[in-house]
C-alpha positions as CSV (number, residue, x, y, z in Angstrom):
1,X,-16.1,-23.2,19.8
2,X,-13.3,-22.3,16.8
3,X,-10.6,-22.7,19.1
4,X,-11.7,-26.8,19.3
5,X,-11.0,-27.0,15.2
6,X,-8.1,-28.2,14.6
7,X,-7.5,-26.9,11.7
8,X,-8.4,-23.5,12.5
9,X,-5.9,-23.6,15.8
10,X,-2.8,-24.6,13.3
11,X,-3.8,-21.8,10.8
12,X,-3.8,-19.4,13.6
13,X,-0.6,-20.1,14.8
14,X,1.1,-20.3,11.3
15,X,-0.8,-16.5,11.0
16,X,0.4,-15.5,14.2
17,X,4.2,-16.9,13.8
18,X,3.9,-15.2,10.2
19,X,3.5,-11.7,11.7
20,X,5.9,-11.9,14.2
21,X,8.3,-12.9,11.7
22,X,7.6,-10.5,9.0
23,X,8.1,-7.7,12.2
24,X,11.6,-9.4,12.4
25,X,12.2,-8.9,8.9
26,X,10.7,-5.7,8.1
27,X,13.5,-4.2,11.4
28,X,16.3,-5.6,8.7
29,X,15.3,-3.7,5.5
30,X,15.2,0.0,4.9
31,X,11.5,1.6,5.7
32,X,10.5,2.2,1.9
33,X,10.7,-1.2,1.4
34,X,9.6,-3.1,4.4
35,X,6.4,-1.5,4.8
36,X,5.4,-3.1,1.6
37,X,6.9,-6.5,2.4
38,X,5.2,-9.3,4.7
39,X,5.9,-13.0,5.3
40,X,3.8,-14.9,3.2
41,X,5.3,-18.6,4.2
42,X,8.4,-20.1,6.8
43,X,8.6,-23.6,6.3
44,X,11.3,-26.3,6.0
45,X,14.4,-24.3,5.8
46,X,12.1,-21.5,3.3
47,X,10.9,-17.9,3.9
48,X,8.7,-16.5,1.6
49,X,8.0,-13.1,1.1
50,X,5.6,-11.7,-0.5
51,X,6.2,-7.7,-2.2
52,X,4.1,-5.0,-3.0
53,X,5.1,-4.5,-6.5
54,X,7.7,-5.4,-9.0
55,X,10.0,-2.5,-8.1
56,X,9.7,-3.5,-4.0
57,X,10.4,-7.4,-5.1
58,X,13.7,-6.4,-7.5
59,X,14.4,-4.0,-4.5
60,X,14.2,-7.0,-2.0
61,X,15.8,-9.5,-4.3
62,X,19.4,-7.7,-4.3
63,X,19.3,-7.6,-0.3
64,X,18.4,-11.2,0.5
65,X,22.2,-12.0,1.3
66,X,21.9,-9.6,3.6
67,X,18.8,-10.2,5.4
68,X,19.6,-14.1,5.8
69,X,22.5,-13.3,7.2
70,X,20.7,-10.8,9.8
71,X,18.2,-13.6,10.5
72,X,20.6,-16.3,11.2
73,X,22.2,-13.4,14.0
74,X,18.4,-13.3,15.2
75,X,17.7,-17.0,15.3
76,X,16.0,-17.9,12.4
77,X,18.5,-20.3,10.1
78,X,16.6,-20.0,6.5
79,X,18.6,-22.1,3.4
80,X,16.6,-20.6,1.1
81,X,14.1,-16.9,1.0
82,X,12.3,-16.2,-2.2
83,X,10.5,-13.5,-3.2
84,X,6.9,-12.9,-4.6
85,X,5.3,-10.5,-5.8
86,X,1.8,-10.3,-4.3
87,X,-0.7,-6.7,-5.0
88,X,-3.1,-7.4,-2.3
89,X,-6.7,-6.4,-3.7
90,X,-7.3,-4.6,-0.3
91,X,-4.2,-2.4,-0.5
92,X,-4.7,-1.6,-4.2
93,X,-5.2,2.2,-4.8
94,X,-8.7,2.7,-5.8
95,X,-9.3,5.9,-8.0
96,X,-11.1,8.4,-6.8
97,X,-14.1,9.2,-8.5
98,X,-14.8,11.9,-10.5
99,X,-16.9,14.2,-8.0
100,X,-19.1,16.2,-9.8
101,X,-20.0,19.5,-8.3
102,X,-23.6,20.8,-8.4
103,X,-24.9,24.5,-8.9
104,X,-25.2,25.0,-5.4
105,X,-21.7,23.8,-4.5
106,X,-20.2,26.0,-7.0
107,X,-21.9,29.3,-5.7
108,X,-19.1,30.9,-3.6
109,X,-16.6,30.3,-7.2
110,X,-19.5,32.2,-9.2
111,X,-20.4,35.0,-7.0
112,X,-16.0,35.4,-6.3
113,X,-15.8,35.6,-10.7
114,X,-18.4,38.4,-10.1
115,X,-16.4,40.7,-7.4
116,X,-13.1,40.1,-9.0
117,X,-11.3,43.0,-10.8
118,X,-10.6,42.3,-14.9
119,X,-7.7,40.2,-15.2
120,X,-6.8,36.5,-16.1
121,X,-8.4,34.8,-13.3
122,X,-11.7,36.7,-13.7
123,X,-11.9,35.3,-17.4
124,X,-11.1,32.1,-16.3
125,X,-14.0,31.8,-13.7
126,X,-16.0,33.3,-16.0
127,X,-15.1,30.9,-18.5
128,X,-15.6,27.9,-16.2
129,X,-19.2,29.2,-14.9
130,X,-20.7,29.6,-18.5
131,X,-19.3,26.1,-19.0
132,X,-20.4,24.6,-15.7
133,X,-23.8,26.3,-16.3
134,X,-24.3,24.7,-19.5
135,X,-24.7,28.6,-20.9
């Protein structure tokens, strides 16, 4: 039923012709780089891409001589590529939470305090259960 909608068939194809593009330019650029770059747009003579961060679009910037020179030797005749810099919200670390431990998970680190010998690593547990007790 999609595949009847015209505008959904021509938005498929752009993604699909997108991908296999970005594949052809992520084999061109060193791996620390083209893992965070991705075609973003190919039209009329322009390729877009679109980086993971400023560092990854300065990074890409400097080679884009080079890559439209290795495109042209694949096929792909580009006057112009610009770069973008584009986080993704869905590839954006997400800090971890805080995980708060409970009595019962902290029991093994409590009794080991208790069978240590005296030294530095005793105190500290000890140290650490009063506080984690609330004592």
């Amino acid at each position: 039923m999609l595949e009847s909608e015209a505008a959904i068939v021509g938005w498929t194809a752009r993604h699909r012709r997108e991908v296999a593009l970005t594949r052809v330019v992520r084999n061109h650029l060193p791996r620390p780089i083209a893992d965070r770059v991705q075609v973003s747009d190919a039209r009329d003579g322009r390729l877009e891409l679109a980086a993971a961060g400023g560092a990854i679009a300065a990074a890409l910037r400097q080679r884009t001589p080079a890559l439209r020179a290795a495109l042209a030797r694949d096929g792909y005749d580009f006057l112009e590529i610009a770069v973008r810099v584009h986080v993704a919200a869905a590839h954006a670390e997400q800090k971890a939470s805080k995980r708060q431990w409970d009595s019962a998970e902290a029991t093994p680190l409590f009794e080991l305090a208790d069978r240590l010998p005296e030294g530095p690593l005793k105190a500290a547990l000890a140290r650490w259960s009063r506080r984690a007790r609330g004592r």
